[in-house]
DRENDO-1510 file (C-alpha; in Angstrom, 1 decimal, always signed):
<recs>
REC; n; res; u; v; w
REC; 1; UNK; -82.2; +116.3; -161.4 .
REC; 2; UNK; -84.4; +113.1; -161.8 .
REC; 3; UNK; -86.9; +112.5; -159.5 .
REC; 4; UNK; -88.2; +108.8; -158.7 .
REC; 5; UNK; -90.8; +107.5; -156.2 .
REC; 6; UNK; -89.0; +104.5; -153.9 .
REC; 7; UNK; -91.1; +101.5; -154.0 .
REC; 8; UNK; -92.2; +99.5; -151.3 .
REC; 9; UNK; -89.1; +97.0; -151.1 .
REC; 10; UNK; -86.5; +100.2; -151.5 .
REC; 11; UNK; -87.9; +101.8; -148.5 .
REC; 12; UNK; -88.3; +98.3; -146.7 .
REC; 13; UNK; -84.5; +97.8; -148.2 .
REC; 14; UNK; -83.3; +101.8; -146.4 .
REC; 15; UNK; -85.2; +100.9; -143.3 .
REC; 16; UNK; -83.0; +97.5; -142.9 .
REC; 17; UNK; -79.8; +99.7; -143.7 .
REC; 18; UNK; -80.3; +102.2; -141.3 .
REC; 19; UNK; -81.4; +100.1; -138.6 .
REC; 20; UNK; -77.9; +98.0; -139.0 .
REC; 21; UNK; -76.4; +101.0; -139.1 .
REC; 22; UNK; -77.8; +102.4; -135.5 .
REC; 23; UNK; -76.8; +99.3; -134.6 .
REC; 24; UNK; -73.4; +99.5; -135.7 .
REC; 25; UNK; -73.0; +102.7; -134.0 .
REC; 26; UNK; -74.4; +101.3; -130.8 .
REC; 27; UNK; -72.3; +99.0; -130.7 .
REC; 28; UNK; -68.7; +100.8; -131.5 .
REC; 29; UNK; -69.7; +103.6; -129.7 .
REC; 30; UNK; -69.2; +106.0; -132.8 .
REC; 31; UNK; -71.8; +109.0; -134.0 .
REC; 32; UNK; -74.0; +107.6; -136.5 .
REC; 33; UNK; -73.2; +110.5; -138.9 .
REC; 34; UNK; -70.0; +109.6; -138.7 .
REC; 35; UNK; -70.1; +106.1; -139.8 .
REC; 36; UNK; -72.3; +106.9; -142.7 .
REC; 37; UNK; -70.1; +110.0; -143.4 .
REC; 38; UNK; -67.4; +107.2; -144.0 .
REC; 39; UNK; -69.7; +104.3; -145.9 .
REC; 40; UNK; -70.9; +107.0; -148.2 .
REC; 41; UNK; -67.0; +108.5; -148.8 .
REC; 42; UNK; -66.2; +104.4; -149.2 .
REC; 43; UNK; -69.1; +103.7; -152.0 .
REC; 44; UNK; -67.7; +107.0; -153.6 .
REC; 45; UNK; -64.5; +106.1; -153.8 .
REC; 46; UNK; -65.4; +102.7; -155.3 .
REC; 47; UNK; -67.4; +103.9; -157.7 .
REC; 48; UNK; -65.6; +106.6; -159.3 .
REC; 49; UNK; -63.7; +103.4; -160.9 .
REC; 50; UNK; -66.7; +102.7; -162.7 .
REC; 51; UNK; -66.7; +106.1; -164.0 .
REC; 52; UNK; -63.2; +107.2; -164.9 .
REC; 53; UNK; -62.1; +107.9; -161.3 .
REC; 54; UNK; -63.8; +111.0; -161.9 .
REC; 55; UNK; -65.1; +113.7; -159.4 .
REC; 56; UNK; -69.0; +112.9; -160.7 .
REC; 57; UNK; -70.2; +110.2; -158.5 .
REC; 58; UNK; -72.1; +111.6; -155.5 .
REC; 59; UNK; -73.7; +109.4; -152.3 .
REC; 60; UNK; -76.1; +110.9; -149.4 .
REC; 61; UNK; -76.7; +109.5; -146.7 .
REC; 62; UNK; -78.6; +111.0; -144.1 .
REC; 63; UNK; -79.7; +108.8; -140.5 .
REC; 64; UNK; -82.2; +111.4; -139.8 .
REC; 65; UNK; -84.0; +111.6; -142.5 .
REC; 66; UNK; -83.1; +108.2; -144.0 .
REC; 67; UNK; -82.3; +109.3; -147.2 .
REC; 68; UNK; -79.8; +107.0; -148.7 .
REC; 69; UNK; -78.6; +107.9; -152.9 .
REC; 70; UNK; -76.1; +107.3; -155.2 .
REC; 71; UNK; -75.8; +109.6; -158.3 .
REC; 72; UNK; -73.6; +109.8; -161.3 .
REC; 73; UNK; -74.2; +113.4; -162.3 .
REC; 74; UNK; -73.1; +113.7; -166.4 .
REC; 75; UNK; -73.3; +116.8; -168.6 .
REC; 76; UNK; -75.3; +116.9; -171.2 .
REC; 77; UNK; -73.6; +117.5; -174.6 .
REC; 78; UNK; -74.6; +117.4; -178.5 .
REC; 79; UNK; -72.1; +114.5; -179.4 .
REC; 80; UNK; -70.8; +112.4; -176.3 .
REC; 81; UNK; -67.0; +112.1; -175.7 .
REC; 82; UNK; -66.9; +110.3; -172.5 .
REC; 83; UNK; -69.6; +108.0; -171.5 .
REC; 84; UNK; -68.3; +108.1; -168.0 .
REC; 85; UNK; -69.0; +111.8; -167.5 .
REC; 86; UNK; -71.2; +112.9; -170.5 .
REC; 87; UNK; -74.8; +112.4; -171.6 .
REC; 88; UNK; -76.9; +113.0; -175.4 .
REC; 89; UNK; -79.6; +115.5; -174.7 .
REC; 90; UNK; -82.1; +112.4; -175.8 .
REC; 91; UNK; -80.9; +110.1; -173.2 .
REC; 92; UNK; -80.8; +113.0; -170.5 .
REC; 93; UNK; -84.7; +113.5; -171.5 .
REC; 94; UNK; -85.6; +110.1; -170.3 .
REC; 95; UNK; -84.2; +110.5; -167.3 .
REC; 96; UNK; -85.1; +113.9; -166.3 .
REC; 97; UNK; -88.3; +115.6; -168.5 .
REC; 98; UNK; -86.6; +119.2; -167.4 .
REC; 99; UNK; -83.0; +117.8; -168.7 .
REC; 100; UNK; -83.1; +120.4; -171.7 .
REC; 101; UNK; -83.6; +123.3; -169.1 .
REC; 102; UNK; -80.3; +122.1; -167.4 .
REC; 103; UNK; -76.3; +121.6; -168.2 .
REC; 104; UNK; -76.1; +118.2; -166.3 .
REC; 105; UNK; -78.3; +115.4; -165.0 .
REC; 106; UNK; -78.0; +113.4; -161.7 .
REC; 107; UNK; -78.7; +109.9; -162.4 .
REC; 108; UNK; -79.4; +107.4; -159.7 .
REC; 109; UNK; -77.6; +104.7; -159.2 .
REC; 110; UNK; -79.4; +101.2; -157.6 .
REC; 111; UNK; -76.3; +100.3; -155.0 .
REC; 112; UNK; -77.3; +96.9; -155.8 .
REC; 113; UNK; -75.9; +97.2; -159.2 .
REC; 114; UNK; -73.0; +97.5; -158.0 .
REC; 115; UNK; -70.1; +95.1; -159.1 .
REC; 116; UNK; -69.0; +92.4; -157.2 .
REC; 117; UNK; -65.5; +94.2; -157.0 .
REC; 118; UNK; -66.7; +98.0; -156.7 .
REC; 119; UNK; -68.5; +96.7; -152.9 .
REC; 120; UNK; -65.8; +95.0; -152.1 .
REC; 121; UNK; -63.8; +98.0; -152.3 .
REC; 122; UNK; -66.3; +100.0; -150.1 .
REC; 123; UNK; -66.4; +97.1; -147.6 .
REC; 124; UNK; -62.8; +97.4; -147.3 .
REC; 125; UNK; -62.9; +101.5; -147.5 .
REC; 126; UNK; -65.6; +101.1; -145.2 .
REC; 127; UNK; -63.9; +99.0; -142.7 .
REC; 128; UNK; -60.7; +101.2; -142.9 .
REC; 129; UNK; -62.7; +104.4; -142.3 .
REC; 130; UNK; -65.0; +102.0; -138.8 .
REC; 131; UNK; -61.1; +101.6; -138.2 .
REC; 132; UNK; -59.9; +104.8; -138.0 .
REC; 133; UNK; -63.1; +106.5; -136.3 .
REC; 134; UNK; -62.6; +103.9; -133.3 .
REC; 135; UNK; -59.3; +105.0; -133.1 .
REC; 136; UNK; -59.9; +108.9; -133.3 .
REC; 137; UNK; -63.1; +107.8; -130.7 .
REC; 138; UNK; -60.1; +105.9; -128.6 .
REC; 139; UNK; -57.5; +109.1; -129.0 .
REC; 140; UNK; -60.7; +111.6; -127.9 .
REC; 141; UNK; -61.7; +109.1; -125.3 .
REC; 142; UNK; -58.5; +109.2; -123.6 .
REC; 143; UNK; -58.0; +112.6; -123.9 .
REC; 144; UNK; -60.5; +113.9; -122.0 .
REC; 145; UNK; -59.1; +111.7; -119.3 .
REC; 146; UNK; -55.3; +112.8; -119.5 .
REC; 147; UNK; -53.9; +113.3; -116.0 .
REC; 148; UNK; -56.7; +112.0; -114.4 .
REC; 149; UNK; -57.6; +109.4; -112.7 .
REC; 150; UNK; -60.2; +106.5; -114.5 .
REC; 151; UNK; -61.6; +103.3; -113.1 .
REC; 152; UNK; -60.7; +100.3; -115.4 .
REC; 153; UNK; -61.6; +96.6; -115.6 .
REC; 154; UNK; -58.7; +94.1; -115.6 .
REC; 155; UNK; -59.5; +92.0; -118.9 .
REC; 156; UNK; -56.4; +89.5; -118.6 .
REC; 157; UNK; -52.7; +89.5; -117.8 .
REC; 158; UNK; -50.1; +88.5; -120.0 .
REC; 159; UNK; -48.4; +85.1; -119.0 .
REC; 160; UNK; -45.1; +86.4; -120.2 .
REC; 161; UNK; -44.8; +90.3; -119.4 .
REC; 162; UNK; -46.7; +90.6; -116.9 .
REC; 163; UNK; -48.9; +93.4; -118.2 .
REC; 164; UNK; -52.1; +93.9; -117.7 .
REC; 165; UNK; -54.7; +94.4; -120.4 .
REC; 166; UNK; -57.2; +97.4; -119.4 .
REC; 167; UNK; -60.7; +97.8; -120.9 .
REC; 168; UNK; -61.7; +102.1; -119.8 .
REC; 169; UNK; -64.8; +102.6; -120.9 .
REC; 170; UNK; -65.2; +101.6; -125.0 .
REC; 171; UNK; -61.3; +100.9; -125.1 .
REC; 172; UNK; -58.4; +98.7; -124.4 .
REC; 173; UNK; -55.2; +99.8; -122.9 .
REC; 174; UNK; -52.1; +98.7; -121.0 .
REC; 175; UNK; -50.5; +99.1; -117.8 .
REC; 176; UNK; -47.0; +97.8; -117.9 .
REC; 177; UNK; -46.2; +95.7; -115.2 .
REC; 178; UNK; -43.6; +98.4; -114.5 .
REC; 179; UNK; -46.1; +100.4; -114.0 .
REC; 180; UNK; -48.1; +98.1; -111.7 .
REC; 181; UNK; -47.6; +98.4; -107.5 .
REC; 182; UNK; -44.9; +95.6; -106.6 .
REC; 183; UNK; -46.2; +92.9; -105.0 .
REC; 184; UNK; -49.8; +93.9; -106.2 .
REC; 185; UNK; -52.0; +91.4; -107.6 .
REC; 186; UNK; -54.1; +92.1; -110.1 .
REC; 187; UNK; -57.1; +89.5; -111.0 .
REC; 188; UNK; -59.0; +89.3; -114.3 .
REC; 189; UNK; -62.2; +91.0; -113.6 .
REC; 190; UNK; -61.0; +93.5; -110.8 .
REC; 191; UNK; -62.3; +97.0; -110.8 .
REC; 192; UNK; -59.0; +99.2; -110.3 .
REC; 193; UNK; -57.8; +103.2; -110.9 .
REC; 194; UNK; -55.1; +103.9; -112.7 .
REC; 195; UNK; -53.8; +107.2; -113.5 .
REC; 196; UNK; -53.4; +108.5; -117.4 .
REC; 197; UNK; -49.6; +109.8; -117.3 .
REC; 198; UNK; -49.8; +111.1; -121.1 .
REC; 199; UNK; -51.9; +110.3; -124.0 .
REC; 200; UNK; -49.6; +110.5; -127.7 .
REC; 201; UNK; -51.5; +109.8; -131.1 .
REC; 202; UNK; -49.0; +107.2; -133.2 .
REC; 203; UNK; -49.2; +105.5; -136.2 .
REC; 204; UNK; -50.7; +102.5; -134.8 .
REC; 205; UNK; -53.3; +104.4; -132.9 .
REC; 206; UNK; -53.7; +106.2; -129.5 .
REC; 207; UNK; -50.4; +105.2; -127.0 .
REC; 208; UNK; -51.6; +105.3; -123.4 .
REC; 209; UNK; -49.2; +105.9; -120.8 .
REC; 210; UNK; -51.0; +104.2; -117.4 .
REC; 211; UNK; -49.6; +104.0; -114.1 .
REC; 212; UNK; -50.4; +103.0; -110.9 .
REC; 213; UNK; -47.5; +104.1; -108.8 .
REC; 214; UNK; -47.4; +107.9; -110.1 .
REC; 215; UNK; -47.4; +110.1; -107.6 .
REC; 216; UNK; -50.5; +111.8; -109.6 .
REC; 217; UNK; -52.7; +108.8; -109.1 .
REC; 218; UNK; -52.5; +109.3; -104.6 .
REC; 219; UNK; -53.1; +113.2; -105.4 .
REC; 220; UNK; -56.3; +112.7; -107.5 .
REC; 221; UNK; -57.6; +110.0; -104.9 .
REC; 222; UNK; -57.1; +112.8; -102.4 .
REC; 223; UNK; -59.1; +115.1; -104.6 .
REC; 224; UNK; -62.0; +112.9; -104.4 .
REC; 225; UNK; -62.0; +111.8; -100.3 .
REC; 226; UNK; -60.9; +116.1; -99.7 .
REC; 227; UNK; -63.6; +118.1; -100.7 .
REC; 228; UNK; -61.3; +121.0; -99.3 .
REC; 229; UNK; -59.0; +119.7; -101.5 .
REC; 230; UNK; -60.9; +119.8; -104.8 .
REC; 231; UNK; -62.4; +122.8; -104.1 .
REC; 232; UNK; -59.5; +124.7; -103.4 .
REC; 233; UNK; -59.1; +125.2; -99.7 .
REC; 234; UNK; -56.1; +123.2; -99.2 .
REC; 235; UNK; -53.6; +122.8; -101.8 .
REC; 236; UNK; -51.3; +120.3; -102.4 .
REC; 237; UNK; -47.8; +121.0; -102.4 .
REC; 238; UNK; -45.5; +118.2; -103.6 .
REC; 239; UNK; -46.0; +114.2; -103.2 .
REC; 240; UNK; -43.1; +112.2; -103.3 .
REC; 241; UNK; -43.9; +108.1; -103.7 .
REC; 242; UNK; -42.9; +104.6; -103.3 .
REC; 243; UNK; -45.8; +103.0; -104.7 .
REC; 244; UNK; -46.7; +99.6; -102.9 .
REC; 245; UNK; -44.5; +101.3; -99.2 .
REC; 246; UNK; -44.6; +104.8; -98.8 .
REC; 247; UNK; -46.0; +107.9; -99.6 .
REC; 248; UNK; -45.4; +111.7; -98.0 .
REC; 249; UNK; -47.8; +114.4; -99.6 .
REC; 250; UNK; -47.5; +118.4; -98.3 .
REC; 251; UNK; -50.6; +120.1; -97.5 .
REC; 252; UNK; -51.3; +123.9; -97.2 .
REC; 253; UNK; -54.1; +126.1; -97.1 .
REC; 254; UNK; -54.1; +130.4; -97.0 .
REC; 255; UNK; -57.1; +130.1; -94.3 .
REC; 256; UNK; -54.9; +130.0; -91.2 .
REC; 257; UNK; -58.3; +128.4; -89.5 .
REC; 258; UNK; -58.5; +125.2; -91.6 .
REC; 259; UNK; -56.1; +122.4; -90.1 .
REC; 260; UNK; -55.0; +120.9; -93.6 .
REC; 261; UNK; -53.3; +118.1; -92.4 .
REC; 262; UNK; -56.2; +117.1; -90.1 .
REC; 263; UNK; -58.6; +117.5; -93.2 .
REC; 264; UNK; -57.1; +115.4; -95.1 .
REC; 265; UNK; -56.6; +112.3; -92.2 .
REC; 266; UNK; -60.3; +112.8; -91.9 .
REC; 267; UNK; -62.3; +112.2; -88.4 .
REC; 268; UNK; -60.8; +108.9; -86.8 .
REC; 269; UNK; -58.6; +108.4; -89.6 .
REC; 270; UNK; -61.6; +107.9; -92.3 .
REC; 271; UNK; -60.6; +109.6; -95.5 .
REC; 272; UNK; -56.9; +108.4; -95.3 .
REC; 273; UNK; -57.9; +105.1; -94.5 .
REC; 274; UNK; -60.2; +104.8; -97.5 .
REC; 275; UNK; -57.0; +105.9; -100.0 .
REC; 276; UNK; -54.7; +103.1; -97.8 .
REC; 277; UNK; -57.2; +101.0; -98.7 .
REC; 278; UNK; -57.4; +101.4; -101.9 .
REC; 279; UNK; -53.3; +101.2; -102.3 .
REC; 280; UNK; -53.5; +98.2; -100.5 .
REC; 281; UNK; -52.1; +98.9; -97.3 .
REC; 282; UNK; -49.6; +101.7; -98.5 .
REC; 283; UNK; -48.3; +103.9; -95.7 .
REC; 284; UNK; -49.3; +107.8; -96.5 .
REC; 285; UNK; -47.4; +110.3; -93.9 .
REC; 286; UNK; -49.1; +113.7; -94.5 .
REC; 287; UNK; -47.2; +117.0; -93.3 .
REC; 288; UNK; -47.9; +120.4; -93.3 .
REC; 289; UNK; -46.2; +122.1; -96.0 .
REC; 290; UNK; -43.7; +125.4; -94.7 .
REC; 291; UNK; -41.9; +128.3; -96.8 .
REC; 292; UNK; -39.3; +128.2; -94.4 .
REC; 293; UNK; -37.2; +125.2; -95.3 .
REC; 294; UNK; -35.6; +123.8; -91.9 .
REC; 295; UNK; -39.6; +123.8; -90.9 .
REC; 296; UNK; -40.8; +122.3; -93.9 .
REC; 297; UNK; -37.6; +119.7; -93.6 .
REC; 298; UNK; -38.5; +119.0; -90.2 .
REC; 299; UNK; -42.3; +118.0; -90.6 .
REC; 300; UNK; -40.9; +116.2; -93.9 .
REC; 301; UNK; -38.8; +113.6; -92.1 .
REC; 302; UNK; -42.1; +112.9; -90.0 .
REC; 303; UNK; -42.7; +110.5; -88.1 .
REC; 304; UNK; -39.3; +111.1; -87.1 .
REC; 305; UNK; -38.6; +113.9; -84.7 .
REC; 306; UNK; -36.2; +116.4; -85.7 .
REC; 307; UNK; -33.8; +118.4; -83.1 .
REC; 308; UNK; -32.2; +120.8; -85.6 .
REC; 309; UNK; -31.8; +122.1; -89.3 .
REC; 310; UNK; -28.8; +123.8; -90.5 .
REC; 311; UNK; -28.9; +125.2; -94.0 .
REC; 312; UNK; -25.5; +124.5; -95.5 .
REC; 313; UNK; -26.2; +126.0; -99.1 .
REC; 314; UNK; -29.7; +127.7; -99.9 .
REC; 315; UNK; -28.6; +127.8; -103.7 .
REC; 316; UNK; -27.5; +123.9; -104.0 .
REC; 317; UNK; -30.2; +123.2; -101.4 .
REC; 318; UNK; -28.2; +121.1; -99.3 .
REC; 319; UNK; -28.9; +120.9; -95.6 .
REC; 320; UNK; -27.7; +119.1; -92.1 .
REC; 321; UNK; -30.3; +117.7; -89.8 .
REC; 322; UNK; -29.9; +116.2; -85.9 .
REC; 323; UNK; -32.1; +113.7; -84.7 .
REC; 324; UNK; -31.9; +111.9; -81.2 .
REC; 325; UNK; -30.1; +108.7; -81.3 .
REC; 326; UNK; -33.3; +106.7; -80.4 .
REC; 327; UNK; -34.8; +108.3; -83.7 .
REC; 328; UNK; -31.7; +108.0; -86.0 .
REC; 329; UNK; -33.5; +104.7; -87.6 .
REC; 330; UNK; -36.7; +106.0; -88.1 .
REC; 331; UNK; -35.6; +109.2; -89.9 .
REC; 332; UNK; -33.4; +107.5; -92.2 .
REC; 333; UNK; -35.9; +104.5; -92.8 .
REC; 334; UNK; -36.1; +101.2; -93.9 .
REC; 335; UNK; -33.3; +101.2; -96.3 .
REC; 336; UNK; -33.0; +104.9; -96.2 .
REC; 337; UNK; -36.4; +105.5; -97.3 .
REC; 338; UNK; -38.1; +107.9; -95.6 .
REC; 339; UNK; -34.8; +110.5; -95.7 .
REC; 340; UNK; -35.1; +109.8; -99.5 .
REC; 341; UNK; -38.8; +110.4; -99.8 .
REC; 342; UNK; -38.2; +113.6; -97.7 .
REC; 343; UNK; -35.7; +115.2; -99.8 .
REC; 344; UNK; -37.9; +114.3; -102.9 .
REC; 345; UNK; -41.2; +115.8; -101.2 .
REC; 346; UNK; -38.9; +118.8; -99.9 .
REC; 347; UNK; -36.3; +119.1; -102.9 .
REC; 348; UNK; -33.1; +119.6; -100.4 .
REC; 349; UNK; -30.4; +117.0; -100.2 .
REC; 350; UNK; -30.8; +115.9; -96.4 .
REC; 351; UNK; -27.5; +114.7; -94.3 .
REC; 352; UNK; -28.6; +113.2; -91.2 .
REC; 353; UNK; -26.7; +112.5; -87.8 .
REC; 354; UNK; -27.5; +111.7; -84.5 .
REC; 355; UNK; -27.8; +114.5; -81.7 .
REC; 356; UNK; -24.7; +113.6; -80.9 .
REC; 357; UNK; -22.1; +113.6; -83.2 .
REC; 358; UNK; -24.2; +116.4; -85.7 .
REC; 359; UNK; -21.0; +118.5; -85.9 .
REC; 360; UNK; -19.1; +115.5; -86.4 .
REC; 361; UNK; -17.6; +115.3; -82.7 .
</recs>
């Protein structure tokens, strides 16, 4: 293979290109040897044209080292056939003093010889490849965060739909307005969390399922303010959630001396209050979660009190529960909320009645 010394202005000219391309990489957030991974395939591709779309045109481009080449490698032959991939033993000499020694020769190729259309095609092979990279970096980004819980900056909201346009981290996503806690206003430039529901590749790019009123997003916040929670000591059961109202979350730990429920109100109130906050004013009722299901049913309907449970069928999990008359409201809730939140969090299908008339006197 030929070997030629760089001059000044070709090492002045490398030092330019892979500054821009740091640069570039800074700024898109993408490995460096990625991007020239993908301008070297793009120059490659555009100059096999040149040559008979043939597998003999080689570029390296190394960020370390700051090697940047282009070769045309051509074998050298007696009587040439195809100029595109073949070379006379005389020419070969010129180039490479050693060519006799050898079956082919590399010659270098200045990129600025390049025709007008051949770096057009690696700009837009080039920009294809940037595109793709981001999108992989987007796909890997969100990923990592699936079923988690990220902090995201509002960047606008759409005039018509309502949604919300998220920048987390490097990317952009959504969050439906379906999505969104009713009567929760959201400003351009708020800090919020929003919980990744699933993350699916398509074939416009990453699709980001984000919610705010997934049960998932109060359970992660929980992780953070719990300690005992994150590590372990208490577990949480089952959450059951009307975002922007209500929210009942079951607690249980195996260490009969931790109070989990206490744990996770916090001294005074303070870590429950900091999670309220953050759902803006959301009502969280937490209860201690029970394998025995009138218990579990009772502490469920909280902060109702509960007179009696009476299993109808354990297979259908259906069940009749007496309250006191004074409590009758409360247990079923505002618009039956809090018996329907209950029988989410528990699983049963609850049929409440008043002390009085539970048998149906």
């Amino acid at each position: 293979m030929a070997k030629t010394r760089k001059t000044a202005k070709e090492k002045k000219d490398n030092k330019a290109f892979f500054t821009a391309l740091r640069a570039l990489a800074t700024e898109r957030n993408i490995p460096e040897e990625f991007i020239a991974a993908k301008i070297a395939d793009a120059i490659v591709v555009a100059t096999r044209r040149d040559y008979g779309n043939n597998d003999n045109v080689f570029c390296v481009i190394d960020p370390e080292k700051e090697i940047f080449s282009v070769t045309v490698r051509k074998f050298i032959v007696d009587e040439v056939e195809d100029e595109s991939t073949q070379i006379t033993r005389e020419d070969a000499l010129q180039i490479d003093p050693k060519a006799l020694e050898a079956e082919y020769v590399d010659i270098q190729i200045d990129p600025k010889k390049f025709g007008r259309v051949v770096a057009q095609n690696s700009k837009n092979n080039f920009r294809q490849g940037i595109r793709e990279a981001e999108r992989d970096q987007a796909l890997a980004e969100f990923q990592s965060h699936n079923r988690e819980l990220v902090t995201a900056v509002v960047e606008r909201i759409d005039p018509k739909t309502g949604n919300a346009i998220l920048s987390i981290g490097h990317s952009e996503a959504t969050l439906p307005k379906i999505e969104q806690v009713p009567d929760e206003e959201l400003y351009e430039g708020d800090h919020i969390k929003v919980y990744v529901v699933d993350v699916n590749e398509s074939d416009r790019g990453p699709r980001i399922m984000l919610s705010r009123t997934h049960p998932g997003l109060v359970k992660r916040l929980f992780e953070i303010e719990v300690p005992e929670i994150f590590d372990g000591t208490i577990e949480i059961k089952s959450i059951s959630r009307q975002a922007g109202a209500r929210t009942k979350m079951a607690v249980w730990s195996a260490n009969e001396e931790i109070d989990a429920v206490g744990a996770c109100i916090g001294p005074r109130g303070a870590r429950v209050n900091k999670i309220v906050e953050e759902l803006a004013g959301e009502k969280i009722d937490i209860v201690k979660y029970s394998d025995d299901p009138a218990q579990f049913i009772s502490e469920a309907l909280s902060p109702a009190k509960v007179v009696e449970v009476t299993i109808d069928n354990a297979e259908e999990k259906t069940c009749r529960v007496s309250v006191p008359e004074s409590q009758l409201s409360l247990a079923i809730g505002n618009k039956g909320m809090n018996v329907r939140l209950a029988a989410k969090l528990t699983g049963w299908k609850i049929d409440i009645h008043p002390e009085s008339g539970f048998f149906g006197e």
